[in-house]
Phi, psi and omega in degrees: 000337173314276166344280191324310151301334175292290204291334169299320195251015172250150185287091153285340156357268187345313178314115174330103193324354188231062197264094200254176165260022182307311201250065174237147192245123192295165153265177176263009133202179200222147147313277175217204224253326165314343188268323187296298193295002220222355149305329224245148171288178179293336189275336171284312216258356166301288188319277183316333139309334176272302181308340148303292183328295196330302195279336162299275206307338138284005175225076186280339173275013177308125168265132192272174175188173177232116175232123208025077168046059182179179200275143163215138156245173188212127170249148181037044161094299209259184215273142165250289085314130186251146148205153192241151185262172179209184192284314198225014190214154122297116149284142168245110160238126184210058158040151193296315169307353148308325179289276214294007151274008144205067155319274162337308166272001165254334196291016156269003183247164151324068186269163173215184198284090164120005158244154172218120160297103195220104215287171191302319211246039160225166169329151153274134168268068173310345162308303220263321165317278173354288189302313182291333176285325171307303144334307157318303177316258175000300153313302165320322195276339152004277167312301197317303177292000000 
């Protein structure tokens, strides 16, 4: 819970506007999602820790995994979300029905079909993660019934 308070009150203002992954060197496959995030330079790997909180604390019964080489969950059998660090951005991929219920509210970023882009040297809008992984959930528990 420590963390989490931590990673909630910290200020990225600060951060240098060129906050790229240029000197991270990928492995050819990752175990697990501690492995993966422990690749990022620190300042990379703050974000990709919050956005893990983000998606454990609203999905808690989400099971993690590394599903094409990045943390992926899953509820009830099905994919809820992946995200990935990059040279100048995080991707989110929660399928395009991820999306298309905060068309507005993604359309200031770089999307492709079912991803968003959200680039290193603005804010992560983690408010906006939240609402989508809630969403998934929701969906995911659907299917089910």
């Amino acid at each position: 819970m420590q963390l989490v308070k931590a990673l909630v009150n910290l200020d990225i203002s600060t951060y240098p506007p060129d906050r790229t992954t240029k000197n991270v060197r990928m492995k050819a496959s990752f175990q697990t999602v501690d492995e993966y995030i422990k690749n990022f330079p620190e300042i990379v790997q703050v974000i990709l820790q919050q956005i893990r909180e983000t998606i454990k604390l609203n999905a808690p019964e989400a099971v993690e995994s590394i599903a094409y080489q990045m943390p992926a969950y899953k509820t009830n059998g099905k994919p809820l979300i992946y995200f990935g660090g990059y040279k100048n951005h995080i991707g989110l991929y929660a399928t395009p029905s991820g999306y298309s219920e905060f068309g507005e509210e993604l359309s200031k970023y770089k999307q492709g079909k079912g991803s968003v882009q959200f680039p290193l040297n603005k804010p992560i809008p983690h408010g906006l993660v939240r609402k989508i992984v809630l969403f998934k959930v929701k969906e995911n528990a659907a299917k089910v019934k």
